[in-house]
C-alpha positions as CSV (number, residue, x, y, z in Angstrom):
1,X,37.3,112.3,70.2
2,X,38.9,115.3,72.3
3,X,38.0,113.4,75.6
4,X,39.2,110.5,73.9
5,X,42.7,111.5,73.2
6,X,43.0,113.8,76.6
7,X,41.9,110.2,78.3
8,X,45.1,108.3,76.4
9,X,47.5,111.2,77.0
10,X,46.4,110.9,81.0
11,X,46.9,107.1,81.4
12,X,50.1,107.1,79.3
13,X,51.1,109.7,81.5
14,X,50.6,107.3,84.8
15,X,52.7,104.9,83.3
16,X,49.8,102.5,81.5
17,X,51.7,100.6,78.6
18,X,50.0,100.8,75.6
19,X,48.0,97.9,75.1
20,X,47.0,98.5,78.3
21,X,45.3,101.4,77.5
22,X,44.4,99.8,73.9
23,X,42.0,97.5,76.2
24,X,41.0,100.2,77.7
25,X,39.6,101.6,74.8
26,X,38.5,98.3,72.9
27,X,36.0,98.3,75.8
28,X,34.7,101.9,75.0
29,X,34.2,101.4,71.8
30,X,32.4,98.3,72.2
31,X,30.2,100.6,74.7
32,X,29.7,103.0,72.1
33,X,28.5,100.5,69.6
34,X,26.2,99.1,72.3
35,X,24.7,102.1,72.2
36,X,24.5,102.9,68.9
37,X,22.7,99.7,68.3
38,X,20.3,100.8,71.6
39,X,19.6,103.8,69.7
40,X,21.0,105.7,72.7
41,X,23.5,107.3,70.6
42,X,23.3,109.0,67.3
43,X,27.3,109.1,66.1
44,X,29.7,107.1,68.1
45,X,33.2,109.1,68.2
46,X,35.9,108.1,66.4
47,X,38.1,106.5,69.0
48,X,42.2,106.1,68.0
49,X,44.2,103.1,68.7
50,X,47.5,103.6,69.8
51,X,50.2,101.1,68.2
52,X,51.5,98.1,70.2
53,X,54.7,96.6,70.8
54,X,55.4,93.4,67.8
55,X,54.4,89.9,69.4
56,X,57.0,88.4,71.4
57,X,59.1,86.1,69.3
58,X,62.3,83.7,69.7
59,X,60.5,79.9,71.1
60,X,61.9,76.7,71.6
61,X,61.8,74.1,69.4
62,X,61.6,70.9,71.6
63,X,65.4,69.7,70.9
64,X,66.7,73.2,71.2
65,X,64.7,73.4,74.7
66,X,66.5,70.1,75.8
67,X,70.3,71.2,74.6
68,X,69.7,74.4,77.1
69,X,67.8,72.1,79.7
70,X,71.1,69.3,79.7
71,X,73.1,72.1,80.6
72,X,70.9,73.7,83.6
73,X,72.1,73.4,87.2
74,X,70.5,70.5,89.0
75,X,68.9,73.2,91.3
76,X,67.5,74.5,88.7
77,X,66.4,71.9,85.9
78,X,62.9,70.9,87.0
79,X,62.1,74.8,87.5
80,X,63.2,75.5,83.9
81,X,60.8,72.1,82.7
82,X,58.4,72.7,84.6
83,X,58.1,76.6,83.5
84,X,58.6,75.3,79.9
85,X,55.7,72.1,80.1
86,X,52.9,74.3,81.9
87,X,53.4,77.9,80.5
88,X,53.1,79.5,83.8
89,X,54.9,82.7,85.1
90,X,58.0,82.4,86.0
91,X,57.0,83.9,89.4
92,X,53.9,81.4,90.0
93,X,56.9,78.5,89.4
94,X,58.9,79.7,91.6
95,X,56.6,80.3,94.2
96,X,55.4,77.1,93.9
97,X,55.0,74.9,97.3
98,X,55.2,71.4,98.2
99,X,51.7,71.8,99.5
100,X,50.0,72.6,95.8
101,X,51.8,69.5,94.4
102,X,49.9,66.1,94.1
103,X,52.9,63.3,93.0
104,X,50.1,61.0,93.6
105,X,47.9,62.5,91.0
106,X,50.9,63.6,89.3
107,X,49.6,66.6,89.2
108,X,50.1,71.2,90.4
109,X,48.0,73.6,91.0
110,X,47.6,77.4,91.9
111,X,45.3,78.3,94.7
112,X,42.2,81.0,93.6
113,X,43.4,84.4,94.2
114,X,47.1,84.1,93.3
115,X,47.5,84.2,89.4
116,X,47.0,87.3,88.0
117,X,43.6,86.4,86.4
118,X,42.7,85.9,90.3
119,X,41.6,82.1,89.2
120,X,43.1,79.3,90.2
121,X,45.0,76.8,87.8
122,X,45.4,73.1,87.8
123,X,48.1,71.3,85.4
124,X,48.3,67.3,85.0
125,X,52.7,66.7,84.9
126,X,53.9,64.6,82.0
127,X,55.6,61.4,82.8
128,X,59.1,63.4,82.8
129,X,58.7,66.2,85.1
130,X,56.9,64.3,87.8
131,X,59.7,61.8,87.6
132,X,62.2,65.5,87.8
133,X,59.3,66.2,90.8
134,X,59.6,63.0,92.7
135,X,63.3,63.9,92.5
136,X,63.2,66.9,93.8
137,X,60.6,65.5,96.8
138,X,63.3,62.8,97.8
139,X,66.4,65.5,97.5
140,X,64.0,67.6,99.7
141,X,63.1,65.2,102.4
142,X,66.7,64.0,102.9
143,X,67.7,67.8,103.3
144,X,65.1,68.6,105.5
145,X,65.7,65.5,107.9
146,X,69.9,66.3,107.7
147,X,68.8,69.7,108.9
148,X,65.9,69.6,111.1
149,X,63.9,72.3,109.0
150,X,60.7,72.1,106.6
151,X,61.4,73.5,103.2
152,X,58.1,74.4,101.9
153,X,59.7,75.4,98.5
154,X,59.4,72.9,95.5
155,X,62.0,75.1,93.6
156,X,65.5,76.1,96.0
157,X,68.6,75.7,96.3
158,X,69.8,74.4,99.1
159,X,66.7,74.9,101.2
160,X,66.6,78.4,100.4
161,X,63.7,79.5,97.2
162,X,65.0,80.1,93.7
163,X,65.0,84.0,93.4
164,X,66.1,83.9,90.0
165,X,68.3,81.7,87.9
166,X,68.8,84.7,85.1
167,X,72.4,84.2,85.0
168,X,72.6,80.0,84.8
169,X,69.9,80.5,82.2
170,X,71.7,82.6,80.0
171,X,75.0,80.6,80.8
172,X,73.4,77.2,79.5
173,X,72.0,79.3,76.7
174,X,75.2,80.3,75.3
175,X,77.1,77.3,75.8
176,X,73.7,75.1,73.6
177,X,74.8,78.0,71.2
178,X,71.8,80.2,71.5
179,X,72.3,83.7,71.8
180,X,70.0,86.1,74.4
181,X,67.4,87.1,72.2
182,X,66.9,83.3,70.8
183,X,66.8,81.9,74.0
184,X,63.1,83.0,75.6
185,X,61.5,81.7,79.2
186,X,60.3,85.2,80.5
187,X,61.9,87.4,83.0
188,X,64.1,84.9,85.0
């Protein structure tokens, strides 16, 4: 249990969050009871959880998700519905490219290798966003042939990627009368 706690104290100390380091430490005491139950181990060691932060709270009911959405920049509308109909990071959305996207199939995916989970990810669009996509495809292709350039983004603003949209988010937000904390999509 020394070893244990020395162990926490170290990774806390190199900045691990603590349900990081609460995973951590489900897996040693699952290794423990392994074990046990091998009869490799006599007395498993008690091994202390740390506490975790609550469960993130504050999501949209569907008409309180379309009063913000009405009041979105164009730019950034089919970002914010497509963030809010798949449930992916806010950074794999905006990285998203032109090249991942099927309007045929009507459908998006993430290659292998860039999610965090290292897998890749394929989401079918409801009727609504890939009508918002199909939009954005034909806004695309009539800036790109006015300027000569290929804009590989789906998500950008004048042909340049959608960094962040915190402050139109928060804008739209207060104006559909929900306040910071009420109004969740994730680090914007």
């Amino acid at each position: 249990t020394t070893d244990v706690r020395a162990y926490v104290e170290k990774r806390l100390a190199a900045g691990f969050s603590n349900g990081s380091v609460n995973r951590e430490l489900a897996a040693l005491k699952r290794m423990f009871r392994l074990a046990g139950q091998a009869g490799r181990l006599h007395r498993a060691p008690h091994v202390p959880m740390l506490q975790e932060a609550p469960p993130r709270a504050g999501f949209f009911e569907a008409e309180q998700f379309e009063a913000v959405l009405r009041l979105l920049p164009d730019a950034v509308r089919p970002l914010a519905l497509f963030a809010h109909e798949t449930g992916w990071r806010i950074s794999e959305v905006r990285g998203l490219q032109w090249r991942q996207v099927d309007l045929g199939q009507g459908s998006a995916r993430l290659d292998p290798g860039t999610t965090k989970n290292r897998e890749g990810r394929l989401a079918y669009l409801s009727p609504a966003l890939l009508d918002a996509l199909r939009a954005r495809a034909a806004a695309t292709g009539a800036l790109e042939r006015a300027r000569g350039v290929i804009i590989p983004a789906v998500f950008h603003r004048g042909g340049r990627p959608i960094a962040s949209f915190r402050r139109s988010w928060h804008a739209a937000c207060r104006k559909a009368g929900r306040s910071k904390p009420s109004c969740p999509l994730g680090p914007v």
